[in-house]
C-alpha positions in Angstrom: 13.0 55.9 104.3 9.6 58.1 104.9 6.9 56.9 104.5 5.9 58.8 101.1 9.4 57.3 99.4 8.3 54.0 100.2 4.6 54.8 98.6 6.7 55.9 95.7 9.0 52.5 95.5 5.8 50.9 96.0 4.5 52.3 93.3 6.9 52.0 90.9 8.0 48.4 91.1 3.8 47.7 90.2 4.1 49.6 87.6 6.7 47.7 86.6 5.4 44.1 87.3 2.6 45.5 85.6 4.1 46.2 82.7 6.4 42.4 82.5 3.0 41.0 82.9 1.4 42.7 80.1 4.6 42.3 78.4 4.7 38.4 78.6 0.5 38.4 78.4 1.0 40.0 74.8 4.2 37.6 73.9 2.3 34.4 75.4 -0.8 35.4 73.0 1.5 35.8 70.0 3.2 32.8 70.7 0.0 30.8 71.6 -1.5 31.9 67.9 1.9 31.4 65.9 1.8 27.6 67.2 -2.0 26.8 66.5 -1.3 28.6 62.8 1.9 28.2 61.1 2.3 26.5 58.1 4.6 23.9 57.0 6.9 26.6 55.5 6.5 29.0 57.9 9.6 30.4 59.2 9.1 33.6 60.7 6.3 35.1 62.9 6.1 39.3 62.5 4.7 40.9 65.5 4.1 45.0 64.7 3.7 47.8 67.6 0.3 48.4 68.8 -2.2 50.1 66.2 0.2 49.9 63.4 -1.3 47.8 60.3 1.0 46.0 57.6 -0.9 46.0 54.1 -0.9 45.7 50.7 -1.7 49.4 49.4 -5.4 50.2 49.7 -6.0 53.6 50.1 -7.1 54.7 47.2 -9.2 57.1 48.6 -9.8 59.8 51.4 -13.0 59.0 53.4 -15.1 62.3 55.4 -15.3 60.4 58.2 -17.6 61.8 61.4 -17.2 61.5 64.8 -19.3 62.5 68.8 -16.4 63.9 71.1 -17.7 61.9 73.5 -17.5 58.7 72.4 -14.2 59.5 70.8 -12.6 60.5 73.8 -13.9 57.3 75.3 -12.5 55.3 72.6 -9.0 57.2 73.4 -9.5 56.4 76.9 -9.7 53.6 76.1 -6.1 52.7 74.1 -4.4 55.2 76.4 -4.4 57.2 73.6 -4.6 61.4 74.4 -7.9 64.3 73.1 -5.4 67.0 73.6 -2.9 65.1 71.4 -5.4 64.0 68.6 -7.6 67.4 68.8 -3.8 69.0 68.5 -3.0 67.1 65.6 -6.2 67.3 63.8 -6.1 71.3 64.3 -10.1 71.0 65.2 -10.8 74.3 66.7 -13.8 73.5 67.8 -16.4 73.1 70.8 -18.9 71.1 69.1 -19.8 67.7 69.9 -19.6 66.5 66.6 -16.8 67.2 64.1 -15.0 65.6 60.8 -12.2 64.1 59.6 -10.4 63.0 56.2 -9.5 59.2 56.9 -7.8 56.4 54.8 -8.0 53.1 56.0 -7.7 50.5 59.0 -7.2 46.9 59.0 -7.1 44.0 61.2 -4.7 40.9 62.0 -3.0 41.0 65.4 -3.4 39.5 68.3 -4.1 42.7 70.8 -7.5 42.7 72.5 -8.8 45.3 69.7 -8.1 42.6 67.1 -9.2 39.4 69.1 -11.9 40.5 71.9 -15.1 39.2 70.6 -18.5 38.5 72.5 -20.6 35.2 71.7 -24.3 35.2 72.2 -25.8 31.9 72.9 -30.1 31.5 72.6 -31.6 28.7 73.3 -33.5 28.2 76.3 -34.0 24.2 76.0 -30.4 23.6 76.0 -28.3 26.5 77.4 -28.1 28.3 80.7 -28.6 32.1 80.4 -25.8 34.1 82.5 -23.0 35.6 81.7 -19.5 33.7 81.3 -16.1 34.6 81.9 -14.2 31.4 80.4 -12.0 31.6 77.9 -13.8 30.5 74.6 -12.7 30.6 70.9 -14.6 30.1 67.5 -12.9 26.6 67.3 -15.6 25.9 70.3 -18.7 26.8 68.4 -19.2 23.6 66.0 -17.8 21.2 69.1 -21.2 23.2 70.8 -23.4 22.5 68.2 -22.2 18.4 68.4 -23.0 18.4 72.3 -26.5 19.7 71.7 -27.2 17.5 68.9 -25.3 14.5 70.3 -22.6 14.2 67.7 -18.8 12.8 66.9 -17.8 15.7 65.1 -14.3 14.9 64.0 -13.0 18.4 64.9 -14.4 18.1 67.9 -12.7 19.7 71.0 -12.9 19.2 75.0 -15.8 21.4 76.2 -15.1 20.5 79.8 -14.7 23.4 81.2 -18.2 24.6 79.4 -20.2 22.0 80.5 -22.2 24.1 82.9 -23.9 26.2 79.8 -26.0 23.1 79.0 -29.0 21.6 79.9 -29.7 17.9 80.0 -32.5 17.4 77.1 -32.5 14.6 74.7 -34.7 17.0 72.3 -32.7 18.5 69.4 -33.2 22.0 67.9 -35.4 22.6 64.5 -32.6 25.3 62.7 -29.3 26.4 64.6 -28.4 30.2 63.0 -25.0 31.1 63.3 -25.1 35.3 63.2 -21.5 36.9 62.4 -21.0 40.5 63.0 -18.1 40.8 61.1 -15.6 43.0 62.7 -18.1 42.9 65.4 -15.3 42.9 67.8 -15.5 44.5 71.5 -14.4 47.6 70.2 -17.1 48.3 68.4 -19.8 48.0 71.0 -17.7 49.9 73.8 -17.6 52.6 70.8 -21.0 53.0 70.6 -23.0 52.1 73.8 -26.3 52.1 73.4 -26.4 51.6 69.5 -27.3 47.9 70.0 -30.4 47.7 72.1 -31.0 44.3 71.2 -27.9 42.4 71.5 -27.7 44.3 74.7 -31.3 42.8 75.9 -29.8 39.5 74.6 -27.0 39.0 77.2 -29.4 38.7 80.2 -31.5 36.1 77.9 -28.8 34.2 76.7 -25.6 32.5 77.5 -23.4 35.2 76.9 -19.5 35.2 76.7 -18.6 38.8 76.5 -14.8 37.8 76.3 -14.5 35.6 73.7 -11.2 35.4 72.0 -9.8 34.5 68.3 -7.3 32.4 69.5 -5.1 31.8 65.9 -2.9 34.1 63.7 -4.5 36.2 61.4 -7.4 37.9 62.9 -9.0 37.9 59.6 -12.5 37.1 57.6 -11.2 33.9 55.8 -9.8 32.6 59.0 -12.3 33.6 61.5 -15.2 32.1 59.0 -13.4 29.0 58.8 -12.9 28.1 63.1 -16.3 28.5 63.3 -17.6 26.7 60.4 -15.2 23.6 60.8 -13.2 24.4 64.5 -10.0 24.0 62.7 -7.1 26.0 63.5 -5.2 27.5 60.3 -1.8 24.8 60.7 -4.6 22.3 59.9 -7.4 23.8 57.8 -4.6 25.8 56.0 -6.6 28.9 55.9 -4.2 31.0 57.6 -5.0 35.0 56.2 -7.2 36.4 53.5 -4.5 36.4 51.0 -0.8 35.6 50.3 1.7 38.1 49.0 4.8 37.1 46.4 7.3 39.0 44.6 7.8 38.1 40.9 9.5 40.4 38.5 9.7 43.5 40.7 6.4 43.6 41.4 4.1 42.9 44.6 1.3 39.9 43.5 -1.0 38.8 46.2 -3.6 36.0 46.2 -6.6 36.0 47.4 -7.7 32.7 49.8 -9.8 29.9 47.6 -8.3 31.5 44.4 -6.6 28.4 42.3 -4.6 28.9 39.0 -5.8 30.9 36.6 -8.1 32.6 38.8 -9.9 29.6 39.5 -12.2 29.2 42.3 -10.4 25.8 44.5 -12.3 24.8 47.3 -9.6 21.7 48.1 -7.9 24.9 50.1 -10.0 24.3 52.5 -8.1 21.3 54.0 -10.6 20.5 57.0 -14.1 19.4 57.0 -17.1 21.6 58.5 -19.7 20.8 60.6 -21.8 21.2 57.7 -20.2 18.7 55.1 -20.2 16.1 58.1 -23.6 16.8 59.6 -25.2 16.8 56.5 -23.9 13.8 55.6 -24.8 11.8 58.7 -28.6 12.5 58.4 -28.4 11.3 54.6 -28.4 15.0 53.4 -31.6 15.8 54.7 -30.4 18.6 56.8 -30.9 22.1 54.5 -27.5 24.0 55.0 -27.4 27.7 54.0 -24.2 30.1 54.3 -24.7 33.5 53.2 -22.3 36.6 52.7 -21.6 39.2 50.8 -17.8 37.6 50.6 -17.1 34.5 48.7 -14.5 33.8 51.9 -16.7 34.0 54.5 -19.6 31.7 53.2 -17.3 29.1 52.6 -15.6 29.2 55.8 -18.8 28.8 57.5 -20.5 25.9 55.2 -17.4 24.3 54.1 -17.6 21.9 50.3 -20.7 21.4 49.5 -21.0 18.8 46.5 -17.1 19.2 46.6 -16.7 17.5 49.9 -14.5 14.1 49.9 -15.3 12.4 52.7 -12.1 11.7 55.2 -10.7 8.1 55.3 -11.8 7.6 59.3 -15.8 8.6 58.1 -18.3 5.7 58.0 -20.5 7.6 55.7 -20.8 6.3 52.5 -23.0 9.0 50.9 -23.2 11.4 48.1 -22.5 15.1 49.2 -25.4 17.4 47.6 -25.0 21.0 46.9 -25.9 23.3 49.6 -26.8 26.5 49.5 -24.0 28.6 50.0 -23.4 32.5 47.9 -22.2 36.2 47.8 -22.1 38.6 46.0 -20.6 39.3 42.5 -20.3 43.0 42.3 -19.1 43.4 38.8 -22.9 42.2 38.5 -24.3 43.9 40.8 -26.1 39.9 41.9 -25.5 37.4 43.9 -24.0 34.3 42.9 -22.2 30.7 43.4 -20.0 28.3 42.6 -22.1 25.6 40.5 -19.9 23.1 41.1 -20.0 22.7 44.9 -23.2 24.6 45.8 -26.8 26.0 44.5 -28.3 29.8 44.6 -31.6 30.0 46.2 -34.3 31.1 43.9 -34.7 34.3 46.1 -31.4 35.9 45.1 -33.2 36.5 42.0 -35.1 39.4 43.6 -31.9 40.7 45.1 -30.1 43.1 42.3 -28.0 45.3 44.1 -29.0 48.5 42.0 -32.4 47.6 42.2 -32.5 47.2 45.5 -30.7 50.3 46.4 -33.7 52.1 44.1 -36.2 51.0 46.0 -35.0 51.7 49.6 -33.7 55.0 48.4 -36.5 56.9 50.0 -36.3 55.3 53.4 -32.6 54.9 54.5 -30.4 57.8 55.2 -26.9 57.2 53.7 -23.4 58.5 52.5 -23.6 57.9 49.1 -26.1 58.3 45.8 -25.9 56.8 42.6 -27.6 57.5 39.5 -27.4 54.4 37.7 -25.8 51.1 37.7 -22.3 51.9 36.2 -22.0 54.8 39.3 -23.1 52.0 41.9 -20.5 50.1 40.9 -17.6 52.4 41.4 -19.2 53.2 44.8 -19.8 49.4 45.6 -17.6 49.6 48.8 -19.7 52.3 50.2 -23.2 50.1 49.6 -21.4 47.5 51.3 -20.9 49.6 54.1 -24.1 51.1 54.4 -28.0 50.0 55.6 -28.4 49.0 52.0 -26.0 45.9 52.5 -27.3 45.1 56.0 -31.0 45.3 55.0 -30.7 43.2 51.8 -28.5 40.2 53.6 -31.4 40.2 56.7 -34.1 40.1 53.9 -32.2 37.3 51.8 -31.4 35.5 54.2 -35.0 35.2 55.6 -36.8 34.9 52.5 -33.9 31.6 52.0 -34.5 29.9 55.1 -38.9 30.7 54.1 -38.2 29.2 50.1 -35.6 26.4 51.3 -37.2 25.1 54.6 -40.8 26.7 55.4 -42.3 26.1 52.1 -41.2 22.7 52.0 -42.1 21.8 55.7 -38.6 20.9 56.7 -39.3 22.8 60.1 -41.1 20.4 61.4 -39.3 16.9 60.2 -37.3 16.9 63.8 -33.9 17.1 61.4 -31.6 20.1 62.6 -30.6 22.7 60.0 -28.0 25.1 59.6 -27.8 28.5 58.8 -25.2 30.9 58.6 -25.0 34.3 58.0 -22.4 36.9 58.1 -23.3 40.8 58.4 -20.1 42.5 56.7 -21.8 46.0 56.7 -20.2 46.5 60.0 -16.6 45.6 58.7 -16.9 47.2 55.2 -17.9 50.6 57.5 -15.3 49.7 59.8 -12.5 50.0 57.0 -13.4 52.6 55.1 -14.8 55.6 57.9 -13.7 54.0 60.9 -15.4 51.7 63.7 -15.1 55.1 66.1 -17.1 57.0 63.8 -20.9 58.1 63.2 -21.2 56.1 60.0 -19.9 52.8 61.8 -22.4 53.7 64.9 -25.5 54.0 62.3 -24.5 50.5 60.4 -24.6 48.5 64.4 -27.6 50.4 65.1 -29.8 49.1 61.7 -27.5 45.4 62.3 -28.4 44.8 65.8 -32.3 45.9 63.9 -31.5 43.1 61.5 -30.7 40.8 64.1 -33.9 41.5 66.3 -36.3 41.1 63.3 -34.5 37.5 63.0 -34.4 36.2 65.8 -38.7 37.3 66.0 -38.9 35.0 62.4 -37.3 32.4 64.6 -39.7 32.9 67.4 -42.5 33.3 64.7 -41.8 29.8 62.4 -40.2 28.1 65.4 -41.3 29.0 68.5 -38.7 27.5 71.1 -37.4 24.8 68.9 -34.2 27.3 67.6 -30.6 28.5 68.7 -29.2 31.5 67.4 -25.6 32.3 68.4 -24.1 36.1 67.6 -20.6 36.2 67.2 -17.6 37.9 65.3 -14.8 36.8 63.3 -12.6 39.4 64.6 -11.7 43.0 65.7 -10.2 45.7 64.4 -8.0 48.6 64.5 -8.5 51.7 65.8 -8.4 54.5 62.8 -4.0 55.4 62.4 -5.3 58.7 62.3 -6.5 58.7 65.8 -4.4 56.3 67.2 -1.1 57.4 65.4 -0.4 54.0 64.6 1.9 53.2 61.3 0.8 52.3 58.1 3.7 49.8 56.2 2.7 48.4 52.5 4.2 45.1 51.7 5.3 47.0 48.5 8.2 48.7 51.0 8.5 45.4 53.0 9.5 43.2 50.1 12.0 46.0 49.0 13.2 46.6 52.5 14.1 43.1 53.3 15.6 42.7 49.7 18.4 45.1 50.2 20.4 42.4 51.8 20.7 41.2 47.8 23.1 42.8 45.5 21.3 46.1 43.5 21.3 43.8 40.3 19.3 40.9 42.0 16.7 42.8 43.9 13.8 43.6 40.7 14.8 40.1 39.6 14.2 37.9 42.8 12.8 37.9 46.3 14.6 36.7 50.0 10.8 36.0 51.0 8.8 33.2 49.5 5.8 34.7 50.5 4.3 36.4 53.8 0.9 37.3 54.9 0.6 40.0 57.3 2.1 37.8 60.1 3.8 34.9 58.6 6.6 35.0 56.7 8.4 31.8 54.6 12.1 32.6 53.7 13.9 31.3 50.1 16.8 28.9 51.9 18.2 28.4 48.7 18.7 31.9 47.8 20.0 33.0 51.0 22.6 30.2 50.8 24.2 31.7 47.3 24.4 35.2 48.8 25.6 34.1 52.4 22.4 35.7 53.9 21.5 34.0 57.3 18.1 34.3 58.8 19.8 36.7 61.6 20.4 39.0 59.2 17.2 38.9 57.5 15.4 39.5 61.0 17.7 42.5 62.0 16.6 43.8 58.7 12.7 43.7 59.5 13.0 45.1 63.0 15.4 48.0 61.3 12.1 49.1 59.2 10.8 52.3 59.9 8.2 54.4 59.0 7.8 58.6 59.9 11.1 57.6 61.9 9.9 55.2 64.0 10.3 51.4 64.4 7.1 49.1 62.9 8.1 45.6 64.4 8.2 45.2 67.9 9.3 41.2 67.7 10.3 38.9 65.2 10.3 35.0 66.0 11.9 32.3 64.4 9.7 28.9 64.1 11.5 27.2 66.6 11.1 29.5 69.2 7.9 29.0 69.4 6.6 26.7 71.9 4.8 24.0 72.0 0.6 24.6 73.5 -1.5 22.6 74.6 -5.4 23.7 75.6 
């Protein structure tokens, strides 16, 4: 055998260990995630092809998204994804650097690195080491962080030990600890659009930084990221396991969204695992302020957990009252922010926060996507405020003016009690849905959030000094575009029917073989199966025979006890 045959063999058997590694590294993620989130019922896990997204039908409207041929190609580059293909299939005819496209809609959910990647900045020069980090890290570390530095039994606490060289040995305890979430703030967004975050960039040589970080549970969504770093519960216990649940009653597709009770009913009990809010607050005798702020009702709960609403757990010596922190979003129907009275309290500076009015008065001085004349036409184009500098300017300003009514005004900087403040910056996943995270819109939302983020963390050094932490995460990923990627786009709509066809014709309007399923979870109806002779086999060969534009959408399909057993 010459000696270029032999470079050849050499060559092809790594490329083939290369791709069993990647093969069980993807599989080993999957499986990893499954075990930390089924459910009870849970008896399948769904597993889709890279870049293709299983949803309920959402695209409702075409989006002119805009993209830089550079950073495109990067992005391609990237996903081993092809220019000549996409510039083929988007018939661009053109040598300039910037260019259009009609999108839908992307989505997140998975566990590939585009869905789970997410970088974690640490401040806090009294109790962390600045450098940057390669261990493995999860949101379910973040609240088991905050008890080390403030030298408390957190009862979701986790092992730390191989994170114990971030900290410093101080007794002293910080002032406020702010939790910033990017959301969909993934590492795709940044390798998108180097440069775009000047700040955050500055950050990770001043900071402990963990570019790597990973969501570690099934789904890689906002209700579930939200709630690993608010309580460091994984969804099998906190039960908070997507941002909604789809059924099949009558022939039709229903889905629920997460902390909505009967009759549209806002239930809180969901939530099945304490924060580090409820029990922090609760230890220092509810002197702690605790504010949790977001646009989304499902991501300022995750974060600050019950509020009033919190019933303490058997094993806590706390005898206390829960009060009602400050914890709201946005109600768009009225164009305000607002609450749920019975858990938790507005601040008094929402007041000044009218979404319309607002938008009026920073008309002048933000370039955007999007006008509206009056309140009615801001309403129907609510998803494009939320995915503009209008949404990212108003959270920075609320949130500051909150933290300057709840705790500076009233001295509570100074009383040597730690307080906690969360806030989540949706612009960037709002953009990231509608135009794209590739695309010039998604690039000029990062650029005026990492601006946000910079003018808080100089109110921090202003009111505070060094006695603060501010930690800058995500809550997860997200797809690239299917557009550009090519990646498949299957409603639940065409699941439920798919799956179905294993009933007789009569039966399939009437009743459903699946329970429910999220976008990765699937429980089965035993009984039903049992009158038509349906075994879970079948039902399984059925999913992986779904295609869509003639090609397969699963790529694996797991039954509950085939998923092992993880330990961390």
């Amino acid at each position: 055998m010459n000696n270029n045959v032999k470079e050849k063999v050499f060559i092809l058997f790594a490329i083939g260990i290369y791709f069993i590694l990647t093969s069980c590294k993807w599989e080993q993620d999957y499986k990893r995630a499954a075990f930390v989130s089924m459910q009870p019922d849970t008896d399948l896990i769904l597993a889709p092809y890279p870049f293709n997204i299983f949803d309920r039908e959402a695209r409702d409207a075409i989006t002119l998204s805009h993209y830089s041929k550079e950073e495109i190609k990067n992005i391609l580059a990237e996903h081993e994804l092809s220019w000549d293909q996409l510039n083929s299939d988007w018939n661009l005819e053109t040598e300039d650097e910037h260019f259009s496209k009609e999108v839908n809609y992307t989505s997140h959910y998975t566990q590939y690195a585009y869905d789970t990647e997410i970088p974690i900045w640490i401040y806090g020069p009294k109790w962390f080491e600045n450098g940057v980090y390669s261990d493995e890290i999860f949101q379910q570390h973040i609240p088991s962080i905050y008890a080390k530095i403030l030298n408390y039994q957190f009862i979701n606490q986790i092992p730390l030990n191989a994170l114990n060289k971030i900290f410093k040995q101080t007794d002293e305890k910080p002032e406020i600890i702010v939790t910033i979430v990017v959301d969909q703030g993934g590492r795709q967004l940044y390798k998108a659009h180097n440069g775009a975050y000047p700040f955050l960039e500055s950050l990770s040589s001043n900071s402990t930084y963990f570019k790597k970080g990973k969501v570690i549970h099934l789904e890689s969504h906002t209700a579930v990221g939200h709630m690993a770093i608010g309580t460091g519960s994984f969804p099998k216990d906190a039960k908070i396991f997507s941002n909604e649940i789809y059924t099949y009653v009558d022939g039709k597709v229903n889905h629920r969204p997460v902390y909505q009770g009967m009759n549209q009913n806002f239930n809180l009990s969901e939530l099945q695992s304490a924060s580090f809010s409820d029990e922090w607050d609760l230890s220092q005798n509810n002197l702690p302020v605790i504010i949790s702020q977001c646009y989304a009702n499902r991501a300022a709960v995750g974060m600050a957990g019950h509020g009033k609403e919190y019933k303490q757990i058997e094993s806590s010596k706390q005898t206390n009252t829960p009060d009602a922190d400050y914890v709201y979003w946005q109600d768009a129907k009225k164009l305000a922010w607002s609450t749920h009275s019975n858990a938790f309290q507005l601040p008094v500076a929402s007041q000044k926060y009218n979404l319309y009015s607002f938008y009026l008065a920073n008309k002048s001085t933000i370039n955007t996507h999007f006008e509206a004349k009056n309140p009615i036409e801001l309403l129907s184009k609510i998803h494009h405020f939320q995915a503009s500098e209008y949404q990212v300017k108003m959270d920075g300003a609320l949130f500051r003016d909150t933290i300057d009514e709840t705790i500076l005004k009233q001295n509570k900087h100074t009383d040597g009690i730690t307080d906690l403040a969360y806030l989540t910056l949706k612009a960037t996943d709002a953009v990231g849905h509608l135009y794209g995270w590739e695309t010039q819109e998604a690039k000029q939302v990062l650029k005026a959030t990492d601006e946000e983020i910079k003018t808080i963390f100089e109110f921090l050094q202003k009111h505070y000094g060094d006695k603060f932490v501010l930690l800058v995460t995500a809550d997860h990923g997200a797809a690239p575009m299917p557009e550009i990627s090519n990646g498949l786009f299957l409603t639940h709509e065409t699941f439920f029917a798919k799956v179905n066809e294993l009933l007789p014709e009569t039966e399939r309007n009437k009743v459903s073989l699946v329970n429910w399923v999220t976008h990765s979870q699937l429980s089965l109806n035993q009984n039903l199966m049992k009158q038509y002779n349906i075994t879970e086999d079948m039902i399984i060969d059925k999913i992986l025979s779904i295609r869509v534009k003639d090609r397969k959408f699963f790529r694996k399909i797991w039954k509950r006890n085939e998923i092992p057993n993880v330990s961390f």
